[in-house]
TORDRENVO-972943 format. One record per residue (C-alpha): residue in one letter; chain; x, y, z. Coordinates in pm, 1 decimal, padded with zeros to 6 digits. Layout:
<nodes>
<a,A,<X,Y,Z>>
...
</nodes>
This chain:
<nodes>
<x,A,<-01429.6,-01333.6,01148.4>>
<x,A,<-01054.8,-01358.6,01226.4>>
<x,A,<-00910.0,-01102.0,01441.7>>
<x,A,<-00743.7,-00809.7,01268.4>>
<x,A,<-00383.0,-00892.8,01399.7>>
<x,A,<-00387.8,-01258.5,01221.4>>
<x,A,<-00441.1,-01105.0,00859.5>>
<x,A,<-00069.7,-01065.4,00746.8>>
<x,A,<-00023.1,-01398.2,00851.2>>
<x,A,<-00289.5,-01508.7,00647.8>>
<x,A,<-00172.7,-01300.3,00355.2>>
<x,A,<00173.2,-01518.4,00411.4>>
<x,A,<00007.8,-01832.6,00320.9>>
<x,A,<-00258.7,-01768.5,00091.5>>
<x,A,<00031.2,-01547.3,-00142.0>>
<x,A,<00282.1,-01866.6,-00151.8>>
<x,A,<-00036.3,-02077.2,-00210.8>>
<x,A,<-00130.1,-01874.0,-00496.0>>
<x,A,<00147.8,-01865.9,-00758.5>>
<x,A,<-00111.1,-01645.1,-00981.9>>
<x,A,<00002.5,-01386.6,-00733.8>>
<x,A,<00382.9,-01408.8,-00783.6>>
<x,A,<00380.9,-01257.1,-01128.9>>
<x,A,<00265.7,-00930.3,-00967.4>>
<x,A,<00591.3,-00872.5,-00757.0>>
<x,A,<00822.8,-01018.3,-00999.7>>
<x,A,<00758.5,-00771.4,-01210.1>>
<x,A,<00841.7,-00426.4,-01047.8>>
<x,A,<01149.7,-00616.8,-00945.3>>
<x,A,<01245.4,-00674.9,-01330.1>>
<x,A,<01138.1,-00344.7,-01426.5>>
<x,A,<01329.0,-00195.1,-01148.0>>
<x,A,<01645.7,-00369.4,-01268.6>>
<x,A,<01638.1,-00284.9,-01610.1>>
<x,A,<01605.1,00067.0,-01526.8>>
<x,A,<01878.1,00078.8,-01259.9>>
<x,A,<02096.5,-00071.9,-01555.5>>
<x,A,<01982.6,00201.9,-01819.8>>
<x,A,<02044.4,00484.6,-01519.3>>
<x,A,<02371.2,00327.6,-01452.5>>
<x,A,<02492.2,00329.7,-01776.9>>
<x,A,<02347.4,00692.1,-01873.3>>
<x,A,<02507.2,00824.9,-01530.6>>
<x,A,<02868.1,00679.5,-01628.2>>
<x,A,<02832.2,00790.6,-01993.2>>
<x,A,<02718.3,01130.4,-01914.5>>
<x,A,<02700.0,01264.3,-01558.6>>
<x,A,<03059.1,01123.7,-01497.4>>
<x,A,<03217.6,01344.8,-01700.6>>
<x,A,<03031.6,01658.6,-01668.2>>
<x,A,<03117.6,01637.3,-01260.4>>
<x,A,<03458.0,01481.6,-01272.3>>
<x,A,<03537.1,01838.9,-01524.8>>
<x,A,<03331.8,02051.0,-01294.6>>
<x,A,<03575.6,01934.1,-01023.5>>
<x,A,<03882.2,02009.4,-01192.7>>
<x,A,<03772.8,02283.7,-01328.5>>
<x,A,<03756.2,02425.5,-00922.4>>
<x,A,<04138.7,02283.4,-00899.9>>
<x,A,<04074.5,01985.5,-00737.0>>
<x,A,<04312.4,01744.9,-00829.4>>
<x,A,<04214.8,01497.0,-01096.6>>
<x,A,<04213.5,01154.3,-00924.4>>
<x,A,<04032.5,01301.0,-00696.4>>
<x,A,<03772.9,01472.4,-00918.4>>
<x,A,<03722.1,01100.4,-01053.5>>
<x,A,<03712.6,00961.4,-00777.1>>
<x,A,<03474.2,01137.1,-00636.5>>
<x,A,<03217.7,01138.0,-00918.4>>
<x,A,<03225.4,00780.5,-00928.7>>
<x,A,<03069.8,00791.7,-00547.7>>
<x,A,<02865.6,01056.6,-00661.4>>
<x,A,<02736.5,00887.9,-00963.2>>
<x,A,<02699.3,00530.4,-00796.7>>
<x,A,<02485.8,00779.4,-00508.5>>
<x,A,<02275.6,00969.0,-00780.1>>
<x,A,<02185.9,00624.4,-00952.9>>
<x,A,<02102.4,00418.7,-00659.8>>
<x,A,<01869.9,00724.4,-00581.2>>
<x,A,<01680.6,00744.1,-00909.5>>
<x,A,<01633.3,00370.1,-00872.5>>
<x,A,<01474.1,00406.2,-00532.9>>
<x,A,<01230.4,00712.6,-00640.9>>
<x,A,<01157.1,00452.7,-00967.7>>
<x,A,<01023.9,00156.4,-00719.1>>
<x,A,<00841.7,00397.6,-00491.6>>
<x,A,<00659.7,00523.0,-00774.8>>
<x,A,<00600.2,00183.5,-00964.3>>
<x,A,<00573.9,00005.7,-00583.7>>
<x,A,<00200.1,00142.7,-00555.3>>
<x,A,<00072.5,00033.9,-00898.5>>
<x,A,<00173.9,-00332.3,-00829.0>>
<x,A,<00053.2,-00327.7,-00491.9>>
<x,A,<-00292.9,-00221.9,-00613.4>>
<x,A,<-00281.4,-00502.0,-00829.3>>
<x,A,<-00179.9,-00763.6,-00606.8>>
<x,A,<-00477.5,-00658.5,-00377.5>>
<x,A,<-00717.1,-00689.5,-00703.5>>
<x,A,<-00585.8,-01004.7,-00784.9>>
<x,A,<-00596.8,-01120.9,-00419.2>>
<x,A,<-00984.6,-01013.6,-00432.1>>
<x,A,<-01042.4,-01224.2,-00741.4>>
<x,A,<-00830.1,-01568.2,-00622.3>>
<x,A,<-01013.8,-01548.0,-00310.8>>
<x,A,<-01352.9,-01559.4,-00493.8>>
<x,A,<-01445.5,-01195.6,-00448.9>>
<x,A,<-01511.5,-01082.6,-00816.1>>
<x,A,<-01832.7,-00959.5,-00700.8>>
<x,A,<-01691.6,-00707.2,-00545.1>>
<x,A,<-01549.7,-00560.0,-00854.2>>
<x,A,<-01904.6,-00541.9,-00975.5>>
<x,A,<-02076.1,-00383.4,-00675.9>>
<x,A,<-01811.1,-00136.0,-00629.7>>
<x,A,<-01884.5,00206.5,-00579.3>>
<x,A,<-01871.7,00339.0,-00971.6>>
<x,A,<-01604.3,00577.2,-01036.0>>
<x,A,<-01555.8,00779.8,-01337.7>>
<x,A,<-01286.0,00722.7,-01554.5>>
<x,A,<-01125.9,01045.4,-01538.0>>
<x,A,<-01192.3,01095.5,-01162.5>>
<x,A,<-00950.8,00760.2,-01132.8>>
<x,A,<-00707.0,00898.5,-01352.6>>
<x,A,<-00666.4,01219.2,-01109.8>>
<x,A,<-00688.6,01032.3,-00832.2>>
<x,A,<-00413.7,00783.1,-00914.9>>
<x,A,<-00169.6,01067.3,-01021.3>>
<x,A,<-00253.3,01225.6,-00714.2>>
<x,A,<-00186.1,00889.5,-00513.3>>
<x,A,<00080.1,00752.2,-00720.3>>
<x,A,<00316.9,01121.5,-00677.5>>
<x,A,<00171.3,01353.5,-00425.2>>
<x,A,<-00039.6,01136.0,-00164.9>>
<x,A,<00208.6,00858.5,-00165.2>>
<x,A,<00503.8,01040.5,-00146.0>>
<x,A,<00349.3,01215.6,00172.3>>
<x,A,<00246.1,00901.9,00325.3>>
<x,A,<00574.9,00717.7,00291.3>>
<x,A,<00752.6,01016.8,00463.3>>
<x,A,<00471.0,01047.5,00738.3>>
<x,A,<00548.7,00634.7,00786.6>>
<x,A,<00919.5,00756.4,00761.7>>
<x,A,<00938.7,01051.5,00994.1>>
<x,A,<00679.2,00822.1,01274.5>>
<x,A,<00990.4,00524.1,01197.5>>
<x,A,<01288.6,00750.2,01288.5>>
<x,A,<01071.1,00941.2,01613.7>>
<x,A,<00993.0,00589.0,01737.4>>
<x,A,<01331.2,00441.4,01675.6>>
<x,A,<01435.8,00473.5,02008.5>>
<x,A,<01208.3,00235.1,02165.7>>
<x,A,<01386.1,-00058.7,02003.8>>
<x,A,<01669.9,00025.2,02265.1>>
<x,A,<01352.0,-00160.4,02504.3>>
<x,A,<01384.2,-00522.2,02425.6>>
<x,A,<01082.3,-00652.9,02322.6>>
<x,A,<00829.6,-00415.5,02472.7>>
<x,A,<00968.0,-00141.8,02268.3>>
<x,A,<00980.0,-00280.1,01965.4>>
<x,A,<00615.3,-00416.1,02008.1>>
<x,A,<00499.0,-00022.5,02094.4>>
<x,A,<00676.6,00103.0,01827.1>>
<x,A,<00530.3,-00160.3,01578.5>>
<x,A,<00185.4,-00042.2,01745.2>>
<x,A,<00248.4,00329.6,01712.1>>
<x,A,<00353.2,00276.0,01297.1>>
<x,A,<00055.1,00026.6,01273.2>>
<x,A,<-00186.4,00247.5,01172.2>>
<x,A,<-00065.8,00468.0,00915.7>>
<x,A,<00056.0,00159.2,00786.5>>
<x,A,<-00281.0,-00005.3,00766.2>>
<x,A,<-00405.4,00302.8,00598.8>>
<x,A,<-00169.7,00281.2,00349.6>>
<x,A,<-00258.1,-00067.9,00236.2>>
<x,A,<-00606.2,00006.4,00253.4>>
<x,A,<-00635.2,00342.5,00060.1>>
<x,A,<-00675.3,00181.2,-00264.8>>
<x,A,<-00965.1,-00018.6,-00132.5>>
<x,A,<-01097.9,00334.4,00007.6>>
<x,A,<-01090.1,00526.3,-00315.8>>
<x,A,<-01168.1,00295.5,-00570.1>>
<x,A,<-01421.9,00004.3,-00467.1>>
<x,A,<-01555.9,00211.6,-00148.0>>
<x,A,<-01565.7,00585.1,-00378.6>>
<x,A,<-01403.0,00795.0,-00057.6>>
<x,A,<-01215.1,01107.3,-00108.9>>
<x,A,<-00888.5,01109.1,00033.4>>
<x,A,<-01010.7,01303.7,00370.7>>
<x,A,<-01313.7,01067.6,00358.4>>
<x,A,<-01054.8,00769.3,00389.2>>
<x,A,<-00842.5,00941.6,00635.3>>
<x,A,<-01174.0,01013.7,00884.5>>
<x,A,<-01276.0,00669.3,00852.6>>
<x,A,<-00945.9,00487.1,00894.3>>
<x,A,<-00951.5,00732.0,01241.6>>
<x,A,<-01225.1,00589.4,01365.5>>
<x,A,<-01151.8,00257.9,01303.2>>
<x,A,<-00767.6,00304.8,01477.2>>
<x,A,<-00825.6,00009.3,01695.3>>
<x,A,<-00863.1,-00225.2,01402.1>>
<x,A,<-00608.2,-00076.5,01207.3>>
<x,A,<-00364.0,-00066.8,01483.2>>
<x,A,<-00404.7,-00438.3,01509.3>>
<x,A,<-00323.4,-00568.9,01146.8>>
<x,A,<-00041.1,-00248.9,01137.7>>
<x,A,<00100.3,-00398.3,01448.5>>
<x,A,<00174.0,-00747.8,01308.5>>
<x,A,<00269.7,-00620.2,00928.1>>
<x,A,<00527.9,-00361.8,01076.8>>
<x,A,<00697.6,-00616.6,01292.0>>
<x,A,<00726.6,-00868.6,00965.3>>
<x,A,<00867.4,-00579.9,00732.0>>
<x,A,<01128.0,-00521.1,01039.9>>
<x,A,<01268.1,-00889.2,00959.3>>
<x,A,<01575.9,-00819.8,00767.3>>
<x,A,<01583.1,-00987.4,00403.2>>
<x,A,<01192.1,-01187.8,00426.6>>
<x,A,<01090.7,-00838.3,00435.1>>
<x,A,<01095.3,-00804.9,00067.5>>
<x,A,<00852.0,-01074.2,00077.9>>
<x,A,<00627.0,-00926.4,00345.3>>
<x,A,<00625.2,-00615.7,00213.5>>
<x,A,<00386.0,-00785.4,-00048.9>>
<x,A,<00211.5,-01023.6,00167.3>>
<x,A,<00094.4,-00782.3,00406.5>>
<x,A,<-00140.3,-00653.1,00076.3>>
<x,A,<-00243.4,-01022.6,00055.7>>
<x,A,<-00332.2,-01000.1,00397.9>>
<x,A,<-00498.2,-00674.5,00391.8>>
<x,A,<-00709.6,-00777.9,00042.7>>
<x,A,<-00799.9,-01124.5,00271.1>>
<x,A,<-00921.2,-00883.4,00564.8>>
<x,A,<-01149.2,-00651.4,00288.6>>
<x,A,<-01318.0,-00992.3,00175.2>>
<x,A,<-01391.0,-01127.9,00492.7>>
<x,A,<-01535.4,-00760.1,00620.4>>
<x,A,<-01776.9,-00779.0,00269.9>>
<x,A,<-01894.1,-01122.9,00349.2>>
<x,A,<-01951.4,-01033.0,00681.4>>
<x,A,<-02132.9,-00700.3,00548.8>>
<x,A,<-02375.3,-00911.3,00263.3>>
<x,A,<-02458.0,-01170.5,00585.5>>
<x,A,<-02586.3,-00938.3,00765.7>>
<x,A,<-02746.2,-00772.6,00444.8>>
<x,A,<-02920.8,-01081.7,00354.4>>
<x,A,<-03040.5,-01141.4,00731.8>>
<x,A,<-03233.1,-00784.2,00699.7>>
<x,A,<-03419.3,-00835.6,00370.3>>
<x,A,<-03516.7,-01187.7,00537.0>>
<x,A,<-03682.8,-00998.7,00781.6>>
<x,A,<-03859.3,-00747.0,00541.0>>
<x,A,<-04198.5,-00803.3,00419.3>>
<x,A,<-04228.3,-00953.1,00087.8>>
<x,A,<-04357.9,-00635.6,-00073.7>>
<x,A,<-04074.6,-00402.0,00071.9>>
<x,A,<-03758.1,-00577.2,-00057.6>>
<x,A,<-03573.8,-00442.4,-00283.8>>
<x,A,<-03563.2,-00555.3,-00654.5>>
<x,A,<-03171.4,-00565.5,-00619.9>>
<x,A,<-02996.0,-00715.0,-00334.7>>
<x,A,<-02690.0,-00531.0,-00404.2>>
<x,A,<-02622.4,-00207.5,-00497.8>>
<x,A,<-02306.6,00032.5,-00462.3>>
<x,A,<-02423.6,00369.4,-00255.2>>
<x,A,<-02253.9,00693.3,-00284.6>>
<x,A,<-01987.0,00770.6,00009.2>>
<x,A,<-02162.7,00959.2,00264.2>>
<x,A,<-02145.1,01334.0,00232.7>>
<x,A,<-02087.1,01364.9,00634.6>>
<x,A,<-01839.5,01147.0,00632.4>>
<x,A,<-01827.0,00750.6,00732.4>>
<x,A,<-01967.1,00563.1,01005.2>>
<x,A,<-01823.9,00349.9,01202.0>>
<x,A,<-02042.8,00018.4,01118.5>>
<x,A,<-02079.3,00149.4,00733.8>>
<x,A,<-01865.5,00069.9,00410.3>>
<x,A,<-01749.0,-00231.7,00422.8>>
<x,A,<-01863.3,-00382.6,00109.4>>
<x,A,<-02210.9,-00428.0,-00012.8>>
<x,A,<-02484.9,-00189.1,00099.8>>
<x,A,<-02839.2,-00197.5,00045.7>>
</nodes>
């Protein structure tokens, strides 16, 4: 198996080798724009006045007043616009990593998945989408702006800091995978992903230091999913291999009617050489 740190790489080529893949980042993009129009236009039409009269209601003078609720409605839009893509931003990416699963050849995995009920999705993806999300973006934020400083280390300090932000970065690409195919609670996820820092820490290394590229990183932003849906599939091929190699070594009588079939998360939490894909 490829080692961890060559996965966004991968996710590079196999996502502009797979045009099926484009439509799920063009998207968000259009929808993004045609709301930052709409908020635009509703801002101008009816923030604009309500804080340009606000202001000169205070006695500040009234080119002023207008002048500064133009800033301040340019400011307010922009920032509805970025709390729009942050919310949409996770939906999309969840589907790029499906749809990275299923061009790679991996629709098994969709049927072996750990079954989740409908309504236990539906909580769980509010709770992601909003709350969880939200907190992980400003943990990845808040670890960004503490290790800022070692860029000032040419080089050395960039590649620490990229190491440092590398794993709650891989966690975040990988938390879909977690809850959905794998049935982990959040804290479930958050144990395992621990255990497995070294791994994580690898791939977050290399997709940090792409996303730092100024401009491309609107690209890499996506194909670090590809990369991370590429590393999921290798680690479940990997898992039915060694599977397969175990029943081969069963007696006839012992082996199970089914080859494959999801298990329930592990009530003590994960282990270390567990979860991966298939299980038996």
């Amino acid at each position: 198996m490829a080692l961890r740190t060559t996965y966004p790489v991968q996710g590079i080529f196999f996502f502009l080798g797979h045009p099926q893949l484009w439509t799920k980042t063009i998207c968000p993009f259009f929808l993004t724009l045609i709301f930052g129009i709409l908020s635009l236009v509703l801002c101008f039409v009816f923030l604009l006045p309500l804080q340009a009269h606000a202001l000169i209601n205070v006695n500040c003078p009234a080119w002023l007043a207008w002048l500064v609720s133009v800033i301040f409605v340019l400011l307010e839009s922009a920032l509805m616009d970025v709390i729009f893509f942050l919310i949409l931003l996770p939906v999309f990416q969840d589907a790029l990593f499906d749809a990275t699963l299923k061009a790679r050849g991996m629709r098994r995995m969709f049927e072996t998945r750990v079954p989740v009920s409908g309504m236990t999705l539906c909580c769980r993806g509010i709770g992601i989408g909003l709350l969880f999300v939200w907190f992980l973006v400003l943990a990845q934020i808040i670890v960004l702006v503490i290790t800022a400083p070692l860029h000032l280390i040419p080089f050395l300090g960039t590649a620490i800091a990229c190491l440092i932000n590398g794993w709650p970065y891989a966690w975040g690409a990988l938390i879909h995978y977690d809850l959905e195919f794998r049935g982990f609670s959040i804290a479930e996820s958050r144990r395992y992903a621990w255990k497995r820092r070294s791994d994580y820490s690898q791939f977050g290394l290399v997709a940090v230091g792409l996303e730092l590229i100024p401009v491309l990183n609107l690209l890499f932003m996506w194909t670090n999913i590809v990369g991370a849906a590429l590393w999921m599939a290798d680690e479940y091929e990997k898992n039915e291999r060694l599977i397969a190699r175990d029943q081969q070594q069963l007696p006839q009588k012992q082996q199970p009617a089914l080859p494959y079939q999801p298990q329930p998360p592990p009530q003590s939490g994960p282990s270390n050489n567990a979860w991966y894909g298939a299980t038996y």
